[in-house]
Kinemage of the C-alpha trace (Angstrom):
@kinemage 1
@onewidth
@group {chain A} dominant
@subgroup {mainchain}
@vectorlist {calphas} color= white
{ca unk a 1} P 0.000 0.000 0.000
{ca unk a 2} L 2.916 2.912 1.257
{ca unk a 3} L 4.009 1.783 -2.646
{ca unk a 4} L 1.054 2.187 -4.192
{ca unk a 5} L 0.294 5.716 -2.587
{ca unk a 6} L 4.152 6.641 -2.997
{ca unk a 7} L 4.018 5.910 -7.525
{ca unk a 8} L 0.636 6.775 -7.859
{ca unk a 9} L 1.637 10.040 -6.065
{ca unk a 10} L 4.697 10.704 -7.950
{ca unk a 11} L 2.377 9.906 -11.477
{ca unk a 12} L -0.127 12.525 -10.598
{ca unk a 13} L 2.125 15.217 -9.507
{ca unk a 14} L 3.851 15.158 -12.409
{ca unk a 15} L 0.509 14.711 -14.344
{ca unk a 16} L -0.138 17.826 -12.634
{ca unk a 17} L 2.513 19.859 -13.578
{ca unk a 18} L 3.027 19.208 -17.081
{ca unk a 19} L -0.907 18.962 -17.884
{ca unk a 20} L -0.698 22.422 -16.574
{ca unk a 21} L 2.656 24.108 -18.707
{ca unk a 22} L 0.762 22.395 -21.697
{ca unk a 23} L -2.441 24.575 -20.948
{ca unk a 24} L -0.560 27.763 -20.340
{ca unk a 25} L 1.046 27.152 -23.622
{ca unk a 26} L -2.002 26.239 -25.154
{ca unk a 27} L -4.541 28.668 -24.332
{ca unk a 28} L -1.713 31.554 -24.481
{ca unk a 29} L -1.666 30.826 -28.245
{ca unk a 30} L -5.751 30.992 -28.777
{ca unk a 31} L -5.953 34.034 -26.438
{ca unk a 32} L -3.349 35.709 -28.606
{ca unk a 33} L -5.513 34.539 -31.779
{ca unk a 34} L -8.479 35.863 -30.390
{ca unk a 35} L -6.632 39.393 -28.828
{ca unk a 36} L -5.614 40.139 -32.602
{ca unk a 37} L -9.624 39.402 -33.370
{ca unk a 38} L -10.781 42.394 -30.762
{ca unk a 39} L -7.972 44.690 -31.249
{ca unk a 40} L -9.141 44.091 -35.439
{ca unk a 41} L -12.740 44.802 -34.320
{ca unk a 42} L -14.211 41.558 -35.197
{ca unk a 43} L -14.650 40.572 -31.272
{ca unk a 44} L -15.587 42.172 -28.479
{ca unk a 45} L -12.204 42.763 -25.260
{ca unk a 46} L -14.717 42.181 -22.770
{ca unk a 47} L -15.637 38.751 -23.717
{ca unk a 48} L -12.387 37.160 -24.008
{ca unk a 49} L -11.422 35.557 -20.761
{ca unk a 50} L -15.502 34.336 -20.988
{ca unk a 51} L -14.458 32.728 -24.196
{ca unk a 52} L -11.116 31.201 -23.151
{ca unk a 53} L -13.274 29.521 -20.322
{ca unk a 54} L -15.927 28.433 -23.084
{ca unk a 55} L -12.886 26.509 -24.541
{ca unk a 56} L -11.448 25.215 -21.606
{ca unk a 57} L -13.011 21.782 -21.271
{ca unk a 58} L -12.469 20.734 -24.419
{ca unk a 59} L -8.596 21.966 -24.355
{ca unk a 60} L -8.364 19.597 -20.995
{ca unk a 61} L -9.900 16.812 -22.908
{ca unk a 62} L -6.774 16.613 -25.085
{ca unk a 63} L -4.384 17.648 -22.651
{ca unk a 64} L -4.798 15.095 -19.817
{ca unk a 65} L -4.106 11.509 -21.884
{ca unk a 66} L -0.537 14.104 -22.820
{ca unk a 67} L 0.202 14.965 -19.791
{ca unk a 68} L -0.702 11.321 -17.785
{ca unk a 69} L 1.807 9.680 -20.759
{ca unk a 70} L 4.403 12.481 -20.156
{ca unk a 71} L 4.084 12.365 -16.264
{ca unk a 72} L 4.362 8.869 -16.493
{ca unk a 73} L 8.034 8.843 -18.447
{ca unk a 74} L 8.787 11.510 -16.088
{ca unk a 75} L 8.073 10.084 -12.607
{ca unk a 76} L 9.247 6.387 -13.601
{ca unk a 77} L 12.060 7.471 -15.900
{ca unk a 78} L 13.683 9.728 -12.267
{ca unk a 79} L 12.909 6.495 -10.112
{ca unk a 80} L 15.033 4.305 -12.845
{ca unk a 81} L 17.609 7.192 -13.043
{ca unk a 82} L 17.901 7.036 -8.682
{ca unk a 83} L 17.888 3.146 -8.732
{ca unk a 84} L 14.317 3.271 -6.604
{ca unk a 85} L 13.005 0.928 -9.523
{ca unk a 86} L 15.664 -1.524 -8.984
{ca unk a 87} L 15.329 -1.751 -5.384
{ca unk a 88} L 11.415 -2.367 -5.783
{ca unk a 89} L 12.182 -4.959 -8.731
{ca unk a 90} L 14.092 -6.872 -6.115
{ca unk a 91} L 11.547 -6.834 -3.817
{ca unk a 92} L 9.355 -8.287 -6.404
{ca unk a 93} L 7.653 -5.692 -8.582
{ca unk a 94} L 7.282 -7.036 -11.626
{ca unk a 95} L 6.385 -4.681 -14.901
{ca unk a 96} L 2.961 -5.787 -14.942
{ca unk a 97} L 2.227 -5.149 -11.451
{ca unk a 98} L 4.123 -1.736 -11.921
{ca unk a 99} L 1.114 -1.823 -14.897
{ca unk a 100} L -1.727 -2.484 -12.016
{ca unk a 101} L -0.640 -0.157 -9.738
{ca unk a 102} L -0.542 2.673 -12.969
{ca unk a 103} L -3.713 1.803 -13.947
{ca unk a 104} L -4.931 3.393 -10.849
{ca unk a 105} L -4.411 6.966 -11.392
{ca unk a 106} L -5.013 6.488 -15.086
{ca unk a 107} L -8.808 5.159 -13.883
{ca unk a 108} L -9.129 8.703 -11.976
{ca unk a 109} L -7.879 10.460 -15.300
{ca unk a 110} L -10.029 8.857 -17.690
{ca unk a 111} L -13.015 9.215 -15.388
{ca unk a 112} L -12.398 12.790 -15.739
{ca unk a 113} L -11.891 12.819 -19.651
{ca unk a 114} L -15.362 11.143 -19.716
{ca unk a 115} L -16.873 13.560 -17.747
{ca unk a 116} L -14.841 16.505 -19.776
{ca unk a 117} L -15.579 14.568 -23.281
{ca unk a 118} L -19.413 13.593 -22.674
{ca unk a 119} L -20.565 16.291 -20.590
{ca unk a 120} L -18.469 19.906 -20.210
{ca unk a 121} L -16.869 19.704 -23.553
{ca unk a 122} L -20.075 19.842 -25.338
{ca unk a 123} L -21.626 22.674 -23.365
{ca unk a 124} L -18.513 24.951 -23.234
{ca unk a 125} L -18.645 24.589 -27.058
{ca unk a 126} L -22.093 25.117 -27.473
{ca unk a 127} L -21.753 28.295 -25.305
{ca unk a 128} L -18.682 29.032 -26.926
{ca unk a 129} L -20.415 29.267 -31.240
{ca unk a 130} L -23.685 31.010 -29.291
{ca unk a 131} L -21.358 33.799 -28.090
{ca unk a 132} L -19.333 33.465 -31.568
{ca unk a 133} L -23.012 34.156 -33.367
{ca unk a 134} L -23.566 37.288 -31.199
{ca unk a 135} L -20.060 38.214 -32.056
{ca unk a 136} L -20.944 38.282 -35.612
{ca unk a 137} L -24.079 39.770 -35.700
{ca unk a 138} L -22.722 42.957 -33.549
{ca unk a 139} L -22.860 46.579 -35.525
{ca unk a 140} L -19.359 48.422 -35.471
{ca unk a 141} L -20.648 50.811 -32.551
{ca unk a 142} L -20.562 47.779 -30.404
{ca unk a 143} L -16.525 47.379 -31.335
{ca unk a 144} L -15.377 50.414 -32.572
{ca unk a 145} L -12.830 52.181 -29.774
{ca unk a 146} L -11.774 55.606 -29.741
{ca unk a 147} L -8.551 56.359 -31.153
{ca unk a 148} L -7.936 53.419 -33.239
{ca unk a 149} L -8.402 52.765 -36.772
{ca unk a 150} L -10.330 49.542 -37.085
{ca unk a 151} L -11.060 47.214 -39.914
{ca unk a 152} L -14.183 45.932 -40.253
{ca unk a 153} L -16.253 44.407 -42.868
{ca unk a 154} L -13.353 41.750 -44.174
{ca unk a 155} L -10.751 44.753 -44.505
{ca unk a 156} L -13.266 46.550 -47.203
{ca unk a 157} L -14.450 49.384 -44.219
{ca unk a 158} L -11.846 51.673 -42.035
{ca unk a 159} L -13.827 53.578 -39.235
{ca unk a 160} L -12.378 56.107 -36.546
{ca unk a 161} L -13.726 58.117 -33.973
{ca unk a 162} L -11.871 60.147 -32.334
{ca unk a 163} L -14.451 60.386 -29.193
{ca unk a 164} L -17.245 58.013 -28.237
{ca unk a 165} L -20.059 58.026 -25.394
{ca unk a 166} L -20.109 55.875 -22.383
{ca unk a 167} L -23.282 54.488 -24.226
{ca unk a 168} L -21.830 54.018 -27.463
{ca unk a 169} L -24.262 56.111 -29.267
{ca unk a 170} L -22.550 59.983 -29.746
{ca unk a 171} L -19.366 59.787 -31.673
{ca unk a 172} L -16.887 63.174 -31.965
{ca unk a 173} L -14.364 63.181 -35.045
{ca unk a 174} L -15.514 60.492 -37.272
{ca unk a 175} L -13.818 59.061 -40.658
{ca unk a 176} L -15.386 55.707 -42.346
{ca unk a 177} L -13.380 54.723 -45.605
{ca unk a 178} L -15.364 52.189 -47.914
{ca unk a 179} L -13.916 50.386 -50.838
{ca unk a 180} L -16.641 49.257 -53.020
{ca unk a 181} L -16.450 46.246 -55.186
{ca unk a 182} L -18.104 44.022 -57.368
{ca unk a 183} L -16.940 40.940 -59.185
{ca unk a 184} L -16.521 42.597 -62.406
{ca unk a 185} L -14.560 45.836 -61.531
{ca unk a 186} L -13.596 48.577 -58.942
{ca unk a 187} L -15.916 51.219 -57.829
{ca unk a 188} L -13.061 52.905 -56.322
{ca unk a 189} L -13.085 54.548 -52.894
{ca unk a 190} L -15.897 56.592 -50.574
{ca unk a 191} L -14.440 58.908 -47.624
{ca unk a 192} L -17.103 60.431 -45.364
{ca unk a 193} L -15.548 63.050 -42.444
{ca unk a 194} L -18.002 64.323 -40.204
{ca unk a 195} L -17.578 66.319 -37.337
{ca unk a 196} L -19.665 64.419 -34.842
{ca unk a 197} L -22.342 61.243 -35.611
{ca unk a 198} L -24.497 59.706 -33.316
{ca unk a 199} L -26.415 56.344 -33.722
{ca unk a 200} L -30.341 55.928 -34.022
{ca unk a 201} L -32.617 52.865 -33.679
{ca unk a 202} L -35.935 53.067 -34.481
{ca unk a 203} L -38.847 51.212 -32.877
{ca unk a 204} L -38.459 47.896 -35.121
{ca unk a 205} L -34.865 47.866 -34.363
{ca unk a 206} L -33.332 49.513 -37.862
{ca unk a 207} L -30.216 51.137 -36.828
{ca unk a 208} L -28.742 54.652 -38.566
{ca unk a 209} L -25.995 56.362 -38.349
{ca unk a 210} L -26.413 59.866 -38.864
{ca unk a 211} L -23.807 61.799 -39.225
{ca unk a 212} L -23.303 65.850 -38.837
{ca unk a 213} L -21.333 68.682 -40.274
{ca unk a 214} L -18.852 66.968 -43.136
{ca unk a 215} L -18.095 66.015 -46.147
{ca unk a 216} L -18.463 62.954 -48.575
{ca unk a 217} L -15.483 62.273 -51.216
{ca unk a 218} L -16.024 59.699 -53.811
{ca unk a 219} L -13.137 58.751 -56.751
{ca unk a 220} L -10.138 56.250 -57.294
{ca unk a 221} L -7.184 56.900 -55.570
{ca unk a 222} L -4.270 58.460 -58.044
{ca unk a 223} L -7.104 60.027 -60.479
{ca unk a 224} L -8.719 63.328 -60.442
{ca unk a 225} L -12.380 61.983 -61.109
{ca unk a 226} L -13.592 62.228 -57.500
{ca unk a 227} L -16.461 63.794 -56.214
{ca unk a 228} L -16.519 66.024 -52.885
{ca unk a 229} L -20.244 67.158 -51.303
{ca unk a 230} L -20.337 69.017 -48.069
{ca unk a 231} L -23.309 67.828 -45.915
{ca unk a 232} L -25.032 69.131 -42.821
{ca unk a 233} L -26.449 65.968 -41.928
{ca unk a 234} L -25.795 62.602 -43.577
{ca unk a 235} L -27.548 59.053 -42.968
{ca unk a 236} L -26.903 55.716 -43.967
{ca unk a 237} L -28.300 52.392 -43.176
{ca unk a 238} L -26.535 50.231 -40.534
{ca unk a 239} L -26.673 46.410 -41.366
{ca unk a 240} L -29.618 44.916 -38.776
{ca unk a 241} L -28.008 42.371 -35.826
{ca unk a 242} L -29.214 38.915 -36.995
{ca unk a 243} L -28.441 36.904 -33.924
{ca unk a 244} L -28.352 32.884 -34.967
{ca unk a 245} L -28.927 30.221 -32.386
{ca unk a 246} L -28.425 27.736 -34.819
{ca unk a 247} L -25.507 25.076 -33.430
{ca unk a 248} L -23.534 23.824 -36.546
{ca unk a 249} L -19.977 22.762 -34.651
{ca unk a 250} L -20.047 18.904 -34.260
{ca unk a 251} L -18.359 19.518 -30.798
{ca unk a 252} L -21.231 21.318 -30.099
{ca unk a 253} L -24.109 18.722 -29.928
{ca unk a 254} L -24.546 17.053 -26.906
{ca unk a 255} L -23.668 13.322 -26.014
{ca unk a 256} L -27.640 12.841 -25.292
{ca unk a 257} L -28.347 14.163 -29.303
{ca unk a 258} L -25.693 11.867 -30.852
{ca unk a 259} L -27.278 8.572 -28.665
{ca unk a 260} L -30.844 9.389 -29.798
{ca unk a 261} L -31.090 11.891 -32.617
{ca unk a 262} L -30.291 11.924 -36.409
{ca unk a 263} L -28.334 8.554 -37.312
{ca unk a 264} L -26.060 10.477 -39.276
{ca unk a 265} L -22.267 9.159 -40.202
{ca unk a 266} L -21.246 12.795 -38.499
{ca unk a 267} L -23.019 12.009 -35.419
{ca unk a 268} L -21.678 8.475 -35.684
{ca unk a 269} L -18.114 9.720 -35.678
{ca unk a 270} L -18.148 12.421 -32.629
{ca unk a 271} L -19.598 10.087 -30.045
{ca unk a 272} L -16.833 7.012 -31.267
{ca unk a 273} L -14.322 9.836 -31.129
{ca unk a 274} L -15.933 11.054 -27.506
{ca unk a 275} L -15.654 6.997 -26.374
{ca unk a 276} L -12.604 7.149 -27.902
{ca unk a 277} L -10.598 9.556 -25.310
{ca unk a 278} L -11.265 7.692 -22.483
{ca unk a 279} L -9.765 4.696 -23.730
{ca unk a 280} L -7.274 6.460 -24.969
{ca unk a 281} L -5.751 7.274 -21.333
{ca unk a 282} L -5.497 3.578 -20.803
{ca unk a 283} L -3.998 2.565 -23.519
{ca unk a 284} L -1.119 5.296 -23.759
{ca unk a 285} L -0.654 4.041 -20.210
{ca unk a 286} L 0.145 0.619 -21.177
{ca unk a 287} L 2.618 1.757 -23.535
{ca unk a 288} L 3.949 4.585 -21.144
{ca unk a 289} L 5.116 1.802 -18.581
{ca unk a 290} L 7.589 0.070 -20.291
{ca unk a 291} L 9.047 3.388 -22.586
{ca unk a 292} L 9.424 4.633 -19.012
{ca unk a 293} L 12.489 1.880 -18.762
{ca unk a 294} L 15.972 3.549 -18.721
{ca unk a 295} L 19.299 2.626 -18.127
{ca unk a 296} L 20.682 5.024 -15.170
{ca unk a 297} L 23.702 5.247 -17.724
{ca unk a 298} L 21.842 6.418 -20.863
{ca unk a 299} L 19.592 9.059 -19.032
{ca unk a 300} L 16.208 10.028 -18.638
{ca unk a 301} L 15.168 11.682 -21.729
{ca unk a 302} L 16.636 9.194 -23.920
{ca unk a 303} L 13.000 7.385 -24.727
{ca unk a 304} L 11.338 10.889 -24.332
{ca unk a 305} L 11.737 11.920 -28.104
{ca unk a 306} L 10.461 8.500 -29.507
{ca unk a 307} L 7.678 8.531 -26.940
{ca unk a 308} L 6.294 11.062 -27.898
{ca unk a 309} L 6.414 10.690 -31.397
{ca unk a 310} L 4.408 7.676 -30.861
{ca unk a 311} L 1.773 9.233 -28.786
{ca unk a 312} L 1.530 11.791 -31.577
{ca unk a 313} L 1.089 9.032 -34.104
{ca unk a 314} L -1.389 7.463 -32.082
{ca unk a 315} L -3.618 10.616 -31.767
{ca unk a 316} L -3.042 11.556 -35.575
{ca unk a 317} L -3.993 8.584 -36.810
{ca unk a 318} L -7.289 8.682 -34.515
{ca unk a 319} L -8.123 12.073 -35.610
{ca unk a 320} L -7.137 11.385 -39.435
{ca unk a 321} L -9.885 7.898 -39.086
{ca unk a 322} L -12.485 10.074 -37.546
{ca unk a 323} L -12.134 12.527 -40.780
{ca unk a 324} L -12.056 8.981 -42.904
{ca unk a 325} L -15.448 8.079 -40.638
{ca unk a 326} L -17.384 10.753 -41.411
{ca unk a 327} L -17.072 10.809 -45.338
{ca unk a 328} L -17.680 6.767 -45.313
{ca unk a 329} L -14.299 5.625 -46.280
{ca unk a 330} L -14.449 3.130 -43.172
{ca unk a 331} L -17.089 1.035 -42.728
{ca unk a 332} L -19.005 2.396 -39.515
{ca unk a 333} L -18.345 -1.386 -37.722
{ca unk a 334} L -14.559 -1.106 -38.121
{ca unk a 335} L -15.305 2.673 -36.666
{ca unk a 336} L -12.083 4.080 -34.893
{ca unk a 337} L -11.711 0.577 -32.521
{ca unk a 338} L -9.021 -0.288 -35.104
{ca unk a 339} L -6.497 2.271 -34.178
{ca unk a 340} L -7.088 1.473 -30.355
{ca unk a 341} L -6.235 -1.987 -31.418
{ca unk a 342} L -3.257 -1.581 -33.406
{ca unk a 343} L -1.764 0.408 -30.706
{ca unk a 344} L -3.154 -1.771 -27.917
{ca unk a 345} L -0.681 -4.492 -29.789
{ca unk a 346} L 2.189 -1.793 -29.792
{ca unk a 347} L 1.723 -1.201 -25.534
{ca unk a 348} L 1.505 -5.055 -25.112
{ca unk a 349} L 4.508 -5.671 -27.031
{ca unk a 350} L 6.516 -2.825 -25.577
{ca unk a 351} L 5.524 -4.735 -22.379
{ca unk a 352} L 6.615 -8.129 -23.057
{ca unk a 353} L 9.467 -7.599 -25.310
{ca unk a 354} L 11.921 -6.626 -22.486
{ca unk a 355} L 11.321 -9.785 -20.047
{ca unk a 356} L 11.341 -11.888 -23.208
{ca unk a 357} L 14.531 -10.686 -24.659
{ca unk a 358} L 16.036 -10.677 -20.799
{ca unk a 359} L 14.652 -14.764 -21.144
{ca unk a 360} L 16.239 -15.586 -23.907
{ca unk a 361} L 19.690 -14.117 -23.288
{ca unk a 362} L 19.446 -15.806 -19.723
{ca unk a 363} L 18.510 -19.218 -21.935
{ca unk a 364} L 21.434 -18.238 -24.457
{ca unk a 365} L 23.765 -17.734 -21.794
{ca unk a 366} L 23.372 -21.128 -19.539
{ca unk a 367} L 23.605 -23.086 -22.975
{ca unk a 368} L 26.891 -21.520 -23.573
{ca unk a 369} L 28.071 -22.102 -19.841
{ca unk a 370} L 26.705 -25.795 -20.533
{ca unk a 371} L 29.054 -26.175 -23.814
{ca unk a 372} L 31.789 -24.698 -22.061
């Protein structure tokens, strides 16, 4: 038991830590995504943290089978470094009971995955395209900040306001620049200046901006054909918010839809792939085990590099037969349960191989002593 509590302590403090460095990297590469989509105008600042905890779940999902195989190399790989693995291999622990005792923290982990891959994965991203749709259907008062020149409109519309009320509705120095296209030709370029706007909804919801005191310039840039009016008030027609609750992201249906709705090969695919992570965490712990082996001589990081190339195979592959799933290149019975097999083979024989060699060269060896 004081082993038992002493590995499967080691495994999930390491777990810990590296499941952790793996989310800071993670997420610090999507927030920085999604900080280039506000400061462009296309998202809103004061919804990003809500987002990043939208995507949370299903960024653990991933990151826990990673970090159980990587704190398992870690943990086992210092104890074989230190010699503590020899002295408990004299005392009788074989690999496979080494195995056992694993398979305890790895039960806790992909307990969790379930609940994170069936449950909080789904609703985080189901939150996370609602809040994406509200995103989109937003008018540029609801993103535009003073003091910045921001893009909106796929790069086609430059807005700037130099001042804005706390109610986003009165605007103080404004400049929109609109390039107007078609597929046939250029329309060239309309400026509008105004020296203060202001935004109006009527009762059905239509939205103008009405702008005051300025002027309108219309030509192509490097030509002298352009037009300039002066105005003393100037409206235009902002597009209406069209708010969708319609859920098209497959990682957005829930695990209850998939069992009982449309018997569709998408639907087919996302819940093998959601069965599919927790037996993941068991079977990346059967091959962590023995790649875990090292001679104190050669190091600790020596099986790191090949380890993880295999884990990354392993989840490649998975991801590349879901694609393969859904389009009906594999037959729905074969379904994913081939790739857990194949590398179900590849843990068993990593964990047989070295007693079996170490049998043989102990069979090899008393033959020759016999001869001698």
């Amino acid at each position: 038991m004081i082993v038992f509590r002493y590995l499967s302590r080691e495994v999930l403090v390491t777990l810990s830590a590296v499941s952790a460095v793996l989310l800071v990297i993670i997420m610090s590469g999507r927030f920085i995504k999604y900080l280039a989509q506000a400061a462009s105008g296309a998202l809103d600042p004061g919804v990003l943290f809500l987002i990043m905890g939208f995507r949370l779940p299903g960024f653990l999902q991933l990151i826990l089978p990673l970090g159980l195989f990587l704190g398992i190399l870690l943990a086992y790989g210092r104890l074989y470094l230190e010699s503590e693995m020899t002295v408990l291999a004299a005392t009788g622990m074989s690999q496979q009971r080494l195995l056992l005792i694993t398979l305890a923290p790895a039960a806790l982990v992909s307990l969790l995955v379930a609940w994170l891959s069936f449950s909080l994965a789904p609703q985080g991203a189901t939150q996370f395209q609602l809040l994406i749709n509200k995103q989109d259907a937003m008018t540029e008062f609801d993103t535009l900040v003073p003091g910045r020149f921001q893009l909106l409109r796929d790069g086609s519309r430059v807005t700037y306001t130099e001042t804005m009320s706390d109610d986003r509705i009165n605007l103080g120095g404004v400049f929109i620049s609109e390039k107007k296209l078609d597929e046939k030709k250029d329309h060239g370029i309309t400026v509008l200046v105004a020296e203060k706007g202001r935004q109006e909804i009527k009762p059905d919801g239509t939205r103008y901006l009405i702008l005051d005191n300025g002027y309108r310039y219309d030509g192509n840039p490097g030509q002298a054909d352009y037009r300039a009016i002066k105005y003393d008030t100037y409206g235009a027609l902002l597009p209406k918010p069209d708010i969708s609750d319609e859920i098209t992201d497959r990682d957005a249906i829930s695990t209850s839809e998939l069992l009982t709705g449309e018997d569709s090969l998408r639907n087919r695919a996302e819940l093998q792939w959601r069965v599919s992570l927790p037996i993941l965490v068991f079977i990346v712990t059967l091959m962590a085990v023995p790649l875990a082996r090292v001679n104190p001589r050669q190091g600790r990081f020596l099986k790191l590099l090949p380890a993880i190339l295999l884990y990354m195979a392993y989840l490649t592959i998975l991801i590349a037969a879901r694609g393969a799933l859904e389009k009906g290149k594999i037959p729905m019975g074969l379904g994913l349960w081939w790739v857990h097999a194949l590398f179900l083979s590849i843990g068993l024989a990593l964990l047989y191989w070295e007693p079996l060699r170490l049998k043989l060269a102990s069979r090899r060896s008393a033959s020759g002593v016999a001869h001698g």
